[in-house]
C-alpha positions in Angstrom: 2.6 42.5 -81.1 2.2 39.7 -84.1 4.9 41.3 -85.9 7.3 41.6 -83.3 8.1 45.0 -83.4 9.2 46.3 -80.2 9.8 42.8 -78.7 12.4 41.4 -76.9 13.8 37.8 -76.3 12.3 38.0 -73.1 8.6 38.9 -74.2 9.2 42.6 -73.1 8.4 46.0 -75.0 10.4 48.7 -75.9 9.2 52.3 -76.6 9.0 52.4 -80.0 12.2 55.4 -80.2 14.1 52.7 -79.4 16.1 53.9 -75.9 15.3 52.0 -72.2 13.2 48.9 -72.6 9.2 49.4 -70.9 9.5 46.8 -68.0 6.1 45.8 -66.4 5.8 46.4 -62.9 4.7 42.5 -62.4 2.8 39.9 -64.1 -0.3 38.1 -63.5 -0.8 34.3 -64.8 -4.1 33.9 -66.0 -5.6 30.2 -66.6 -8.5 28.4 -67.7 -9.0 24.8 -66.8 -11.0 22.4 -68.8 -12.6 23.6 -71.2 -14.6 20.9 -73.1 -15.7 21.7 -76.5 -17.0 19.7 -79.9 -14.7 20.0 -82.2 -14.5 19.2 -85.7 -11.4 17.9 -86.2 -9.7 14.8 -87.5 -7.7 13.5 -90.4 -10.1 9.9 -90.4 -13.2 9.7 -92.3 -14.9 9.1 -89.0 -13.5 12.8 -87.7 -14.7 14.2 -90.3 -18.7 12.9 -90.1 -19.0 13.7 -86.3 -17.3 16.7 -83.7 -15.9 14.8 -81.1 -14.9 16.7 -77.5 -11.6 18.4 -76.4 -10.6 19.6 -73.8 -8.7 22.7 -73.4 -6.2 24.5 -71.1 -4.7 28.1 -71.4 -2.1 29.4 -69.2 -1.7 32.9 -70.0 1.2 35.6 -68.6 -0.3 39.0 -68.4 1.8 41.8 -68.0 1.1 45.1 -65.3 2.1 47.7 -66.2 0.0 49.6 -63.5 -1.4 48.6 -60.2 -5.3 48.1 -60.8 -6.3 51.7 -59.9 -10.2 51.0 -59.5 -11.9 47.4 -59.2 -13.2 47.4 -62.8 -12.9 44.6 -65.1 -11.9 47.3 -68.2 -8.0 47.2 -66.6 -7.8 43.1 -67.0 -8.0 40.4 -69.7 -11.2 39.1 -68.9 -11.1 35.0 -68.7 -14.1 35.3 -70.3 -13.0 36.8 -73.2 -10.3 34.7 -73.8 -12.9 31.4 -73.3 -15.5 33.5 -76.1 -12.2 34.1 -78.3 -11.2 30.2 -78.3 -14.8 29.1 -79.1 -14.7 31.1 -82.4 -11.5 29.5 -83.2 -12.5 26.0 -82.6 -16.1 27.1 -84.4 -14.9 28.5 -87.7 -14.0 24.9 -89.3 -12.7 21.8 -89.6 -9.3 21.1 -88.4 -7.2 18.2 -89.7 -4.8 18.4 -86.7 -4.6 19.2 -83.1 -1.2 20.9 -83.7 -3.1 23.7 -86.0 -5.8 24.1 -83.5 -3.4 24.5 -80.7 -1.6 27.2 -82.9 -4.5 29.1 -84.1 -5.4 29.5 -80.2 -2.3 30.6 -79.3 -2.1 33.5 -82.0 -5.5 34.5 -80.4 -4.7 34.4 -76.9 -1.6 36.4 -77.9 -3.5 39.2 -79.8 -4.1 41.0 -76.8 -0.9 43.4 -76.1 -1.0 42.7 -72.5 -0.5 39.2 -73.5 3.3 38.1 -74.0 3.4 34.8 -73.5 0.8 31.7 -73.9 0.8 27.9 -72.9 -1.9 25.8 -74.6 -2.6 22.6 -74.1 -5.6 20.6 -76.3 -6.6 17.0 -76.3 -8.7 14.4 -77.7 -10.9 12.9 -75.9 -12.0 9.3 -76.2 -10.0 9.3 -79.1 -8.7 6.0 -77.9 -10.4 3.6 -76.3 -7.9 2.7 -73.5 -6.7 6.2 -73.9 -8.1 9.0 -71.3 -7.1 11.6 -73.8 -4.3 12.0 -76.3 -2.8 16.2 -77.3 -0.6 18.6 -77.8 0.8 21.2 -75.6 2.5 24.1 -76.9 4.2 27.5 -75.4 4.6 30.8 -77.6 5.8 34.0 -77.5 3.9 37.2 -78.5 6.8 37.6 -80.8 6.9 34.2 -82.3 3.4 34.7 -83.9 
């Protein structure tokens, strides 16, 4: 849903003849905690030489529209996907900030349909050194993106 069509406020579809909005019959939330990456990424010459680590943390609503109707892994976003997804984000290049890294995994968390809403949250770690870890957390909409 990156262009919004369809969307509602709310992060809801509507059928797309317009009419009585497609509710889901429930939502999952879907998470991954800490997951600790090298990242290039950095505005400082010393950024720039070496990757340093980041953590990551994804808090995903997924919509039902259906009750699972077998235990296969084909009817659900698959954590592992999502994890595999933000790799290649955080793989393809150098990043000056945190703020564009956060964003470009949000858009990819929230290309899957089933996906309407996202909360990301990156940081630096030993950035500082009296600092545990310094970040951004963001929340988006399927429709913002």
């Amino acid at each position: 849903m990156k262009d919004g069509a369809g969307a509602n406020a709310k992060g809801g579809t509507a059928p797309a003849g317009g009419g009585e909005m497609a509710r889901p019959a429930g939502t999952r939330r879907m998470f991954v905690r800490d997951l600790i990456l090298p990242c290039s990424i950095g505005v400082h010459r010393h950024e720039r030489d070496a990757p340093q680590k980041i953590r990551i943390n994804l808090d995903l609503v997924v919509e039902d529209h259906n009750p699972l109707r077998d235990d296969s892994l084909a009817e659900v976003v698959s954590y592992e996907d999502v994890v595999e997804g933000v790799r290649a984000v955080v793989d393809s290049g150098h990043v000056n900030l945190i703020e564009t890294l956060a964003e470009r995994i949000a858009e990819q968390c929230l290309d899957d349909p089933r996906v309407p809403w996202a909360r990301v949250r990156v940081e630096k770690l030993d950035v500082l050194p009296d600092v545990r870890s310094a970040g951004i957390e963001i929340e988006r909409w399927a429709s913002e993106v």
